[in-house]
C-alpha positions, 0 to 999 in steps of 0.5 A: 944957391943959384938964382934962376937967372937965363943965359940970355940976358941982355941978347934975345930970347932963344925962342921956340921954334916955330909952328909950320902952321898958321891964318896970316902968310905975313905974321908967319915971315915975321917969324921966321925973320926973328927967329933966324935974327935971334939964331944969328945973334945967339951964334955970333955971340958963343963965338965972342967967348974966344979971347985969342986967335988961336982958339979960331985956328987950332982944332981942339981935337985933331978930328975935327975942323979948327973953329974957324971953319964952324964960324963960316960954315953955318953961313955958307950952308944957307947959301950952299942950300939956296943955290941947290934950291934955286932961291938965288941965282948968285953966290955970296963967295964961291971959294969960301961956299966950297971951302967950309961947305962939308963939317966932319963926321970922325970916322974912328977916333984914330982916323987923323985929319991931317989935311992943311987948308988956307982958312979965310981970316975972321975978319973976312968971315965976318964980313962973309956972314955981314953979306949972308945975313943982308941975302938971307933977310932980303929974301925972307922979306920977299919970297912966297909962303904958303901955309901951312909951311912944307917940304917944297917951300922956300921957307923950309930951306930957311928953317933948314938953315935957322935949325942946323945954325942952332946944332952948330951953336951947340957942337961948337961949345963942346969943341970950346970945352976942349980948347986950352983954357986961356984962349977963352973969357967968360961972358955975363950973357953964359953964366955957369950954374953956381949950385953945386956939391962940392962935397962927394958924400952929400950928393943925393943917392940915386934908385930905380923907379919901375914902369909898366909895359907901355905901348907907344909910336915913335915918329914926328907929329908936332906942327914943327919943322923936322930933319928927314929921320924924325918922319915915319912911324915905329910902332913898340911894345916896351917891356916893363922896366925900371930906370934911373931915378936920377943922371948918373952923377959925377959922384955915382961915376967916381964909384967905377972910376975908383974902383979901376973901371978904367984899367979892367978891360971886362968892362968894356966891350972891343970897340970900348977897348979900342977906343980906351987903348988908344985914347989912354983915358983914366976918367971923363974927358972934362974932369980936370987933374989927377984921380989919384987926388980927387980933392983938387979934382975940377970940371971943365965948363965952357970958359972956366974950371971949376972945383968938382960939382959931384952932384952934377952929371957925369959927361961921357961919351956912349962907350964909357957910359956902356961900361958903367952899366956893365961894372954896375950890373955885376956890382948889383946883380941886376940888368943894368945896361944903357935905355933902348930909344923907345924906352926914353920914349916911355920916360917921355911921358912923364914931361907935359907937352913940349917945347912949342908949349913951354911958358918956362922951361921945365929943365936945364934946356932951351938955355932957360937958365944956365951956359952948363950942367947943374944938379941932377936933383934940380929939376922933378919932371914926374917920377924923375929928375931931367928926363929933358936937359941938363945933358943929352942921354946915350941910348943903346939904339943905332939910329936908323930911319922909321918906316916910310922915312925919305930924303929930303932932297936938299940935305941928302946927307944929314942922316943917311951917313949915321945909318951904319950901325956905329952912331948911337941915338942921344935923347933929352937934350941939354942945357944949350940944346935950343930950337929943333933939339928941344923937341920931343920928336928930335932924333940925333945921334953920334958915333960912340967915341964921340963927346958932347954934351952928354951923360946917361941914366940906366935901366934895368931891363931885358931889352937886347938892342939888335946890332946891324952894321948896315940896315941898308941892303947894299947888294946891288943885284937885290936892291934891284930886284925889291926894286923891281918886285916892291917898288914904285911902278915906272912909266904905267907899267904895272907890277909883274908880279901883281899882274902875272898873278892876276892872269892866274887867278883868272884862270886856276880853278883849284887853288891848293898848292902854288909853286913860284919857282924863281921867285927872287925876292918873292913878290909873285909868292906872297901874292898867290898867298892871297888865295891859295892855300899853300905856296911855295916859293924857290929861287937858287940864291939864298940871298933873295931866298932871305930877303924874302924870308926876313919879309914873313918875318913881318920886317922892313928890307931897306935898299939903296937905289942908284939916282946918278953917280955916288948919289943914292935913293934910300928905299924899303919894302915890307909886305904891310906896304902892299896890303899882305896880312902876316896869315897870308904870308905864313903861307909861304915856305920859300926854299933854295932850290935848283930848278934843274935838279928839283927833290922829290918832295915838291909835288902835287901843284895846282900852279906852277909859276916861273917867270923869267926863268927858262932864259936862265936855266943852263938845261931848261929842257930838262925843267920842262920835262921835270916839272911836268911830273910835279903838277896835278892833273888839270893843273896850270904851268904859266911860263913868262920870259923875254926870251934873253938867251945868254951863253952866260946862263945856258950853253948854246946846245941847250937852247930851246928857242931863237936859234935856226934848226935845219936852217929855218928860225926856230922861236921859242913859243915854237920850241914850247909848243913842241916840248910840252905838246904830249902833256899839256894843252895851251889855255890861250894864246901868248900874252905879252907882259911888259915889266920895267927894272930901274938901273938908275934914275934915269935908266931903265930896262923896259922889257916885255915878257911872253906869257904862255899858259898849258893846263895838263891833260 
């Protein structure tokens, strides 16, 4: 039995991270200043765990950078970080800054880094960090804070730094695991758990335990400092499920190890067989010997092996995890697949508080009690045993940002590259999982084939976890166009969309039926919904026809704007955001659609509207002509256009206006009046509508519209 001794002793307490809030501006900077002394000292001494150089230099994997580079790259970011923000005005070390500025994301498990670099020496690097450290305080010392703690302070950029060294501490163990034994010595401040089964038949069975249906909101609230994906709100209703009483133990994962889990491709779905085909993989990655001979089977901890503890959690990566689930729902019959994030959520409940109001840990988290896993019987937290620690949990969930998620300007890159579909969310934490990690609200996630510190528990459940391989549109032509019709306003300019509506209702009487025609992504639609009673909403691209579509689906469409170069903004469009209900959108049917070649069901309108359409069309003659029969008597045509003709779009032949006839200039409005005179009379004067499309951050279309208006006789 192992005593409750923390991994700590003898180096400063990993503490709590800290409340953003708080009455005394210089209680708060003393604060940060231990808190950033304690996150220092804590990296610098997992560090003093290598006993050769080589540790430094040879990566533990070949998709990963050699350690080396963890050791300096947590300094660098602070300075990297500091330049960005303004904060300093010097460098530290200009090679060294660009050098380890970037880690790596493995991309596949067989996308080789074969890049060779010139790393700086360790002592070098420590000197480098001796440098940073004395920059870092001095400015900690010095610089302005305001309470509560924001986005735009200069102590946001520290708790960055302080938060991501702390990711690091964690990241870099995992790759000390995988680094040849004998290059590392065990230290008296990382103590392993001594508690252990090394008996496989008395390790605890595990059960399932049943949870109701549960409503909950995902997204951060708590006073502490966030990465950008923590913010924004999620709202779920999880159905009712049961899950695992216990982590899978090392000894419930020998079950589908034993029974050849490894070699029966059933399991595994194309990215696991890939994964399994090349990596040749016959049981976890920190299990240590052969399987045939289980017995003198061993673990791989920190800086030593030991006989294998079954009763501790197995340690796999999400792929292997997945296929566990699959062998163990044909074994028992039952749904058993890997929680959804909102389902951790609802386990969630059970654990009171968080970190910041811990007095002790109530898990294997926070390094509150040992450098490695332990029992998963260790620790009640409700119902369940390490809802939090011990070892972080794969989800099924590709993680993604909550509704109204935004960029942090100066970490542009930390979660927008992991929205791709293929990083799945870990939650809970582990046993070295300190500060920012700890929380209820930290949202990680990694690519499937990755390792950490990381198990899993099942459920049984009915969820079916949508796969989307980029939530992001990338269609430039789209982006532009929710842009435009559910973006921000530029320069005062107000909404099109919005204010053509505007005019309309101003001047429709009756409003049964609506026609939008070249409605695009369908703002203009969806505002008309707001009184009329029907409409209809039709564009010739079935790609905007879709957006729009998936928007009366009540989901959020999420785009890339360009902000300069490679740089890009993230951005979303929903229809809650412009105060549509989801009745007024039922009102919409949208529809493809030729505005050339119009069927005979659309019929009977009391409004058509197309703006920016008739520039557009390759015979707007014959829209003309043919939309006349499609509006009631009484009823209103409003058309808006710049009047951009284009040989691209229409044959010159076919032009209507802005050409000479008989040698005299002939306008477009001219040519209107002209073709709609025998069936309509002009309701008012032209109206010049201005509009605005973003290209980039700083340039844009800045466009005025003519709005003419004709009531049908």
């Amino acid at each position: 039995m192992a005593s409750n001794k923390a991994v700590n002793a003898g180096l400063p307490e990993p503490t709590r991270t800290l409340l953003l809030s708080g009455d005394n501006v210089e209680k708060k900077r003393e604060e940060i200043l231990t808190y950033f002394n304690q996150t220092w000292e804590l990296y610098e001494s997992l560090f003093e765990c290598l006993a050769d150089e080589r540790a430094y230099f040879t990566k533990a994997i070949p998709l990963r950078h050699p350690l080396i580079f963890y050791f300096g790259h947590t300094a660098t970011f602070y300075i990297n970080k500091l330049m960005a923000a303004g904060l300093i005005d010097e460098r530290v070390d200009s090679h060294i800054e660009a050098m380890l500025a970037i880690g790596v994301d493995e991309m596949s498990w067989d996308d080789l880094d074969n890049s060779h670099y010139d790393w700086p020496s360790v002592s070098e690097l420590r000197d480098y960090r001796g440098k940073v450290n004395r920059r870092v305080v001095e400015l900690i010392e010095t610089m302005p804070i305001t309470l509560p703690l924001d986005w735009e302070s200069p102590a946001w950029i520290i708790m960055m730094g302080i938060e991501h060294e702390r990711i690091h501490l964690e990241t870099s163990s995992v790759l000390m695991r995988q680094l040849p034994i004998e290059w590392l010595q065990p230290q008296s401040h990382w103590p392993a758990c001594q508690k252990a089964r090394t008996d496989r038949t008395a390790v605890p069975e595990n059960s399932l335990v049943s949870l109701p249906e549960t409503a909950i909101t995902l997204g951060k609230t708590d006073d502490t400092y966030g990465w950008d994906n923590e913010y924004g709100s999620y709202e779920s209703k999880v159905s009712a499920f049961k899950a695992s009483k216990m982590l899978v133990s090392n000894a419930e994962f020998f079950e589908f190890v034993q029974a050849g889990g490894y070699q029966d491709s059933q399991w595994w779905d194309e990215e696991g067989q890939g994964w399994l085909s090349f990596s040749k993989a016959e049981m976890p990655t920190f299990w240590v010997g052969s399987i045939t001979d289980p017995a003198n089977l061993k673990l791989r901890l920190l800086t030593e092996e030991v006989t294998m503890p079954w009763d501790w959690p197995a340690e796999v990566n999400q792929l292997e995890a997945a296929a566990f689930c699959r062998w163990k729902a044909d074994e028992t019959g039952k749904s058993i697949q890997l929680p959804t994030e909102s389902e951790w959520y609802v386990l969630r409940q059970q654990v009171e508080g968080d970190q910041t109001d811990w007095q002790k840990a109530p898990g294997n988290i926070n390094l509150a009690w040992w450098a490695s896993s332990c029992p998963v019987d260790s620790f009640a937290q409700g119902d369940f045993f390490d809802i939090v620690g011990n070892v972080w949990q794969w989800t099924t969930t590709p993680i993604s940002g909550f509704d109204g998620f935004k960029i942090h300007p100066l970490y542009d890159d930390f979660s927008t590259p992991t929205f791709d579909g293929k990083h799945a969310i870990i939650k809970g934490g582990s046993w070295i999982s300190t500060g920012n990690e700890a929380l209820k609200s930290a949202r990680y996630a990694f690519r499937r084939h990755f390792f950490q510190h990381a198990g899993f528990r099942y459920v049984v459940s009915t969820h079916q976890e949508k796969v989307t391989i980029n939530p992001y549109e990338t269609d430039t032509l789209v982006s532009q166009y929710l842009d435009f019709q559910y973006g921000p306003s530029y320069f005062n300019v107000a909404n099109y969309a919005r204010a053509l509506v505007d005019i309309a209702e101003q001047i429709v009487e009756k409003r049964g039926s609506a026609l939008d025609i070249g409605c695009a992504t369908g703002r203009a639609s969806f505002e008309l919904a707001r009184t009329f009673d029907k409409v209809t909403g039709m564009d010739y691209s079935a790609r905007f026809i879709d957006v729009a579509l998936s928007l009366v689906r009540g989901e959020e469409r999420r785009y890339l704007m360009p902000e300069e170069g490679d740089l890009m903004q993230y951005c979303q469009a929903s229809l809650s955001d412009i105060g549509i209900s989801a009745d007024q959108a039922e009102r919409v049917n949208f529809v493809q659609g030729d505005a050339c070649n119009l069927k005979p069901q659309y019929q009977a309108y009391d409004l058509v509207l197309a703006s920016n359409l008739v520039d557009r069309l390759r015979e707007p003659k014959r829209f003309l002509r043919d939309i006349t029969t499609r509006i009631v008597s009484g009823g209103i045509l409003m058309l808006s256009s710049p009047y951009t003709w284009l040989e691209e779009f229409t044959p010159k032949e076919n032009w209507i206006g802005g050409v000479r006839e008989n040698g005299e200039a002939l306008t477009t409005y001219q040519a209107l009046q002209r073709l709609l005179a025998a069936d309509f009379v002009e309701v008012q004067a032209p109206v010049d509508v201005p509009f605005v499309i973003r290209e980039t951050a700083r340039k844009h279309q800045h466009t005025v519209a003519q709005l003419t208006v004709w009531r049908k006789r």
